[in-house]
N, C-alpha and C positions, 0 to 999 in steps of 0.2 A: 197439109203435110201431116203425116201418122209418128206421132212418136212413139214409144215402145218403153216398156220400164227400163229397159235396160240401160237406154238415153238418160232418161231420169236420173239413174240411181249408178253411173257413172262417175267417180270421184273427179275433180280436179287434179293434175298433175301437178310438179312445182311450178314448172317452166312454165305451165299451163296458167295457171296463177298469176305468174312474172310476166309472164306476156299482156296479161290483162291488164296490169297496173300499168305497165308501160303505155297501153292502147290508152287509157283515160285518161291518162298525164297529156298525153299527146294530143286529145279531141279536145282538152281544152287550153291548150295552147302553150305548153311547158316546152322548151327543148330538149329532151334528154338524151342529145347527140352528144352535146360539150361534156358531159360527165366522163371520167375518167375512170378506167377501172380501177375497182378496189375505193372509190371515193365513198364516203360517208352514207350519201343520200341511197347509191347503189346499194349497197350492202343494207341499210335498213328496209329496201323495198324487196331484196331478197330473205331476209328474216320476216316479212311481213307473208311473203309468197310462202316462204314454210307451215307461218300460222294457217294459213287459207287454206292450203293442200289438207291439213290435219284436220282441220275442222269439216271440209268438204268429204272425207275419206268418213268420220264418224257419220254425219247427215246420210252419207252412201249405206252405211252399214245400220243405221238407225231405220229409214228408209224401205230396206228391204226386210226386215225385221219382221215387217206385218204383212209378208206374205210368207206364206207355207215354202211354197218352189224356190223362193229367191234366200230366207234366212239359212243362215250357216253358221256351223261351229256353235259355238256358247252364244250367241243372241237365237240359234235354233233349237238351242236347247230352252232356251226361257218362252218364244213360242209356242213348244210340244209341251210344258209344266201348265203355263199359264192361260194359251188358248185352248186348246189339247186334253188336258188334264192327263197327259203321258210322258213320264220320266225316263229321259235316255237310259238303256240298260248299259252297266258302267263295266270294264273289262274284269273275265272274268277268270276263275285258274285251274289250270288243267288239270282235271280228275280222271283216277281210273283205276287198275286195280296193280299189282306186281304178284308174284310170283314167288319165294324164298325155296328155296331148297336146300335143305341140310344131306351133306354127305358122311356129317360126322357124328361125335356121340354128345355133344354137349347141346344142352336147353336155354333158349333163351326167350328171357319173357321179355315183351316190347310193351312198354308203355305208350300213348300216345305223342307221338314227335319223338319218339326214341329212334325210328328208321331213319334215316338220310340214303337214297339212291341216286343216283343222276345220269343222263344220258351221256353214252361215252362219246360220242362224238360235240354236240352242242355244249356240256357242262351244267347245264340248267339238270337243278335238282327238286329234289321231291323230296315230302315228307308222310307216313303213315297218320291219319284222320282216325284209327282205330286203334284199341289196344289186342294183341293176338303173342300168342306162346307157340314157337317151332321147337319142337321135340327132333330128337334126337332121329337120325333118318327117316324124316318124312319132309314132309311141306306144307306151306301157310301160306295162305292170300292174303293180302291186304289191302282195303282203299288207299290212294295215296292222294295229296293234293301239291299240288307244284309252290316252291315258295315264290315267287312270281309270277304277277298277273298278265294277260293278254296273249296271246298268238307265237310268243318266242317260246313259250314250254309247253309249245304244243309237241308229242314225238310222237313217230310211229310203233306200229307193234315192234316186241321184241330190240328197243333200241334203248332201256332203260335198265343198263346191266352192271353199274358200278356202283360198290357199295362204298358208301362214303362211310357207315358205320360200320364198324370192326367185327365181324363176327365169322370166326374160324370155320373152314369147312360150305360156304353157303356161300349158294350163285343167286341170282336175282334175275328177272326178266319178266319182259310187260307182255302178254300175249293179243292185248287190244291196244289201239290208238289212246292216246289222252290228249283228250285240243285244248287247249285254251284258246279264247277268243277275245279280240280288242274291243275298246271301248265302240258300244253301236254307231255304225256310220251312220251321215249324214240321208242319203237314201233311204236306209231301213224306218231311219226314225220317219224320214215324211212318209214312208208306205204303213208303221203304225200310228202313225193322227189319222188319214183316212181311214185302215179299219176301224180308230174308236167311231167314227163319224157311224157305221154301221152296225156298233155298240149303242147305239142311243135311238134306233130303230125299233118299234114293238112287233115287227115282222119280221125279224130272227134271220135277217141275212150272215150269206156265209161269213164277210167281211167280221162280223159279231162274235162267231168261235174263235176266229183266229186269234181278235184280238185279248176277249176274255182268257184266249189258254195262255198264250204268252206274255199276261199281264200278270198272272195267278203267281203268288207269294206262298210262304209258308205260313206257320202261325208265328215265326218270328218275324216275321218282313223279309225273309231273304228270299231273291230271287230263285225261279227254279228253274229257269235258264230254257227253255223247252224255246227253239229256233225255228219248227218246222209242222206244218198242221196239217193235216189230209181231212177235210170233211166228204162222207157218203150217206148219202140216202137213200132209203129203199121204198118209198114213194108209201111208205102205208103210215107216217107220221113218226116215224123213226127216223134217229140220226145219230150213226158215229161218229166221234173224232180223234182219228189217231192223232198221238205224239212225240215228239223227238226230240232233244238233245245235240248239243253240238258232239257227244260223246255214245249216241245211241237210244236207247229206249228209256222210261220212265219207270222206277219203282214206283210199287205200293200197290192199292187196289183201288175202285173208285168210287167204295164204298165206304173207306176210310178216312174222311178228312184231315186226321194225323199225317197222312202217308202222302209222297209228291204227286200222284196221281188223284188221291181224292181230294185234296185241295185245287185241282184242275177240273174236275168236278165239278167239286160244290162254286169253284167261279165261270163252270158254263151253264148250271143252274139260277145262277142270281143275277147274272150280267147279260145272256145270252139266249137261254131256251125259252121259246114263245107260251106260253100257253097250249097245250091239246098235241104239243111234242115233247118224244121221250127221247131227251139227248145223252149218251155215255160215253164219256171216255173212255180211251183204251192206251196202252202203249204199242208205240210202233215196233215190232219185230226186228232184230237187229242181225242182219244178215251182213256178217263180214268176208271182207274179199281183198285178197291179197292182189297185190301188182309188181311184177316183174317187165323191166323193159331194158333198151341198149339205145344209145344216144351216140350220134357221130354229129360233132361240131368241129367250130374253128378255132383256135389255139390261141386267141387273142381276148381271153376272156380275162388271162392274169388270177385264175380260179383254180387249185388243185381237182382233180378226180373226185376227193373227197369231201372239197366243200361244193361242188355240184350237186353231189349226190345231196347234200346235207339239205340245200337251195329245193329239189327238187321233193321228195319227200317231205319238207312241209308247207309245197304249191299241194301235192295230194291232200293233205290233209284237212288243208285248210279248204278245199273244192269238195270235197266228199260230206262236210257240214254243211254244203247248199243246194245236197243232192235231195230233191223233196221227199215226200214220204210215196213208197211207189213208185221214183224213179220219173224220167223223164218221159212222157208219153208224146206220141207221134199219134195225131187221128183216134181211132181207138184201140191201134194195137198195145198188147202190152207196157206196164213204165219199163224203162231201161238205162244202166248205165252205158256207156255208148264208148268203144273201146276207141274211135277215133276223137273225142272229147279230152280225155285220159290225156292221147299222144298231145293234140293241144296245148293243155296244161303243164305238161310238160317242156313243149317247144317254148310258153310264154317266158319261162324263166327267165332264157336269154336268147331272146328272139333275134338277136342281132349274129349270135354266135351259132345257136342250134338250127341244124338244117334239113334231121333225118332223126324221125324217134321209131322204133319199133317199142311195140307193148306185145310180150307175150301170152301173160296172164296178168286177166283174163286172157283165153281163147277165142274167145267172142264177147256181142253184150253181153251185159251179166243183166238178166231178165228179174223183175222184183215184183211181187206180190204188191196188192193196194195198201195192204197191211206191214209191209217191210221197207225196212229204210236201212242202206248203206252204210258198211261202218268199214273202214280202212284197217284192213290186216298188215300182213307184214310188208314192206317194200323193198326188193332187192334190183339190184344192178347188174346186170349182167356184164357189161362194158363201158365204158365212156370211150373214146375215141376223139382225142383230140387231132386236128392234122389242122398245115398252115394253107392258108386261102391260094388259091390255085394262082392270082395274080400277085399278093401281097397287099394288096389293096385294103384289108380291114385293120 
């Protein structure tokens, strides 16, 4: 008979437990028929059966610990430190730029953390990472970084238009995406233990760049967040490798180690390139693409129009961060974003309610250079359409 880990590393249940104690009482010749419920003995063999479950549940989770496929959560995290030498990337907060526009005649100089903006619809706010002066009819950019980490402050283009800070005459508005992203799943992390595995290689497999660019720090230790790796060669001992962002491309240059780019660099020279190859980084090309679609569902969702929309735009956003670099390739045509993908992602929301998505724009795929990566422009709706189920049945 073949056992399988999963046998193995199975927890006992309670009742699981209780049954046991009961079966050995009984093979050696107790009668545990006369007991009465709620008696004494009962009730300690069922406290005994909670110890057992608890401690069988640790042994399960201990267990699986020392493998790769099978650890999870925080015992996979202490795997990917310990066996690994690779530290879960922890969540992180959605950056990007906004927009200020003064219509009037008054000057205001911003300190840093002076701006407060927030999306009108979600509430999640932002704060300026820079310090900048808007003069008196004109306009000012600014980085912003979300005061909340992970995946909820992530918004779309253009939906970061309320100024929480006071300033007469002046509109605000994000013209790109800003994602934030949650703490690295489970998945991603065992797919970087195997790429370090090809970190430790003196024959410079691809597995090698990927890992070095997405391990690459700054000079302070902070992550540079780079999600997405494109390596090309061109067979004469060269090799690029684009890179990406959950928010687009990489500043700096990769001649610069000060700069987020040439610290991605200088860690695909020291961790990564072989010997007798010239490897460069590059940054990915940030080609943004708006989406426009109209959604007919069932009315049984208990969801306004506008928190669909809310639902939906940021499934895009957060799918447009896993769009690689160059887009999805088919054989060897073109990468591509893929307009029925799109509708997809959008049906997942509420797959149980949505039953007909049009995407208009894009008009088609949206086709992408080896060197361009996706970045989510504005998202608008055209329609929701709610109607009740033709039987009543949902």
């Amino acid at each position: 008979m073949t056992i399988s880990l999963d046998d193995l590393t199975t927890p006992l249940t309670r009742d699981e437990a209780k049954a046991s104690i009961y079966s050995v009482l009984s093979t050696v010749g107790v009668d545990t028929t006369t007991w009465k419920p709620g008696a004494v003995v009962r009730t300690m063999i069922a406290a005994v059966a909670i110890i057992i479950a608890a401690l069988s549940q640790l042994i399960a989770l201990t267990t699986k610990s020392g493998f790769l496929d099978y650890a999870e959560s925080d015992w996979l995290t202490l795997v990917a430190k310990y066996v690994y030498g690779v530290d879960r990337v922890e969540a992180t907060f959605a950056e990007g730029e906004v927009t200020l526009t003064n219509s009037g005649g008054g000057v205001y100089v911003l300190a840093i953390d002076d701006l407060v903006v927030s999306n009108t619809t979600t509430g999640k706010t932002y704060r300026n990472s820079s310090a900048g002066t808007l003069n008196a009819l004109s306009t000012l950019t600014l980085p912003i970084v979300a005061t909340e980490s992970g995946s909820a402050s992530t918004s779309t283009g253009n939906t970061i238009t309320t100024l929480e800070t006071t300033l007469l005459g002046v509109t605000a508005t994000n013209a790109n995406s800003v994602v934030g992203l949650d703490e690295e799943s489970d998945p991603n992390l065992r797919a970087r233990c195997r790429e370090k595995l090809g970190a430790l290689s003196p024959n410079g497999p691809w597995d090698a760049y990927a890992f070095a660019v997405k391990a690459a720090v700054r000079s302070d230790g902070t992550a540079i967040g780079v999600t997405r790796v494109k390596v090309v060669k061109d067979g004469y001992g060269n090799v690029d490798i684009y890179c990406a962002t959950a928010s687009g491309g990489v500043t700096g240059t990769a001649s610069d180690a000060t700069t987020d780019l040439g610290a991605i660099d200088f860690a695909i020279q020291l961790n990564a390139a072989p010997l007798a190859v010239t490897a460069t980084a590059h940054t990915a090309v940030a080609l943004s693409q708006a989406v426009t679609y109209e959604v007919w569902m069932y009315n049984t969702s208990g969801l306004t129009s506008a928190q669909i929309q809310t639902l939906i735009s940021a499934k895009l956003a957060v799918y447009a961060v896993l769009v690689p670099v160059g887009g999805n390739v088919i054989d060897n045509d073109p990468g591509k974003v893929f307009v029925d993908t799109l509708e997809s992602e959008i049906r997942f929301v509420r797959p149980l309610e949505i039953f007909k998505v049009t995407v208009t724009l894009p008009a088609a795929d949206l086709e992408l250079a080896g060197s361009e990566v996706w970045t989510l422009g504005t998202v608008t709706c055209t329609a929701i359409h709610q109607i009740a189920p033709p039987d009543g049945s949902l």
